[in-house]
C-alpha positions in Angstrom: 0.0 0.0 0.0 1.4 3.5 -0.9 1.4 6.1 1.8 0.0 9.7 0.5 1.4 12.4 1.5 -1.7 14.2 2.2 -3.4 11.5 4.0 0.3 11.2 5.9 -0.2 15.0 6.3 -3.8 14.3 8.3 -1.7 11.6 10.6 0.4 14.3 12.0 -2.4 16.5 12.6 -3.1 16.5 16.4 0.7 15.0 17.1 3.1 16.7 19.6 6.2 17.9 18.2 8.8 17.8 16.7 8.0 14.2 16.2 10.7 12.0 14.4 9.7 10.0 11.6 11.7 6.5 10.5 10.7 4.4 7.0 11.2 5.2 3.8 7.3 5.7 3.0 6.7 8.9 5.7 10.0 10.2 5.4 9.5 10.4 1.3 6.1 12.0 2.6 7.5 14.1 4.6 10.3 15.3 1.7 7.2 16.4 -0.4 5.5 17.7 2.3 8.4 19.8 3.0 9.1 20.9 -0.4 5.5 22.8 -0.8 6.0 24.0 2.2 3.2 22.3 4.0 5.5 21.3 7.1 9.0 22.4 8.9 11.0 19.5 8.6 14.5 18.2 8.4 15.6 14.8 6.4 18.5 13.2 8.0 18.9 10.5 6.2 17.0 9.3 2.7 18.9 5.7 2.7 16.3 3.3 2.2 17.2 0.9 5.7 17.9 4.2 7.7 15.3 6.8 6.8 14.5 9.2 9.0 12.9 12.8 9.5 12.2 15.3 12.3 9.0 16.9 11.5 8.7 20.3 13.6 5.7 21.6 12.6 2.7 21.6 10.3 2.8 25.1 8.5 -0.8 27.6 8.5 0.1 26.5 4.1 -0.3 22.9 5.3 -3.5 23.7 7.7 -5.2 25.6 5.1 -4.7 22.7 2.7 -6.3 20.5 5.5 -8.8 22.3 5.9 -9.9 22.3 2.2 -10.3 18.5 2.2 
């Protein structure tokens, strides 16, 4: 099953941060979400076995977008 970014978006919603992600599905989420500016994030590492994020924030550009769905 392929994770969405959007619907990995709504996951985060609600979340206490900055909240560090691991896999290489949420962090490639979180590298698009990131790059449209819908959260504050830094990749440490894209390697497939030792993915991992730290996401600090969901931006008011990624709430908005929320909120329209």
């Amino acid at each position: 099953m392929k994770l969405e970014p959007m619907d990995f978006l709504r996951e985060l919603q609600g979340r206490e941060f900055p909240l560090v992600v691991t896999g290489q599905p949420a962090v490639a989420c979180v590298e698009m979400l990131h790059t449209v500016g819908f959260v504050n994030a830094v990749v440490i590492s894209s390697d497939p076995e030792l993915a991992e994020a730290r996401v600090h924030q969901i931006t008011e550009l990624g709430r908005r977008a929320l909120a329209k769905r």
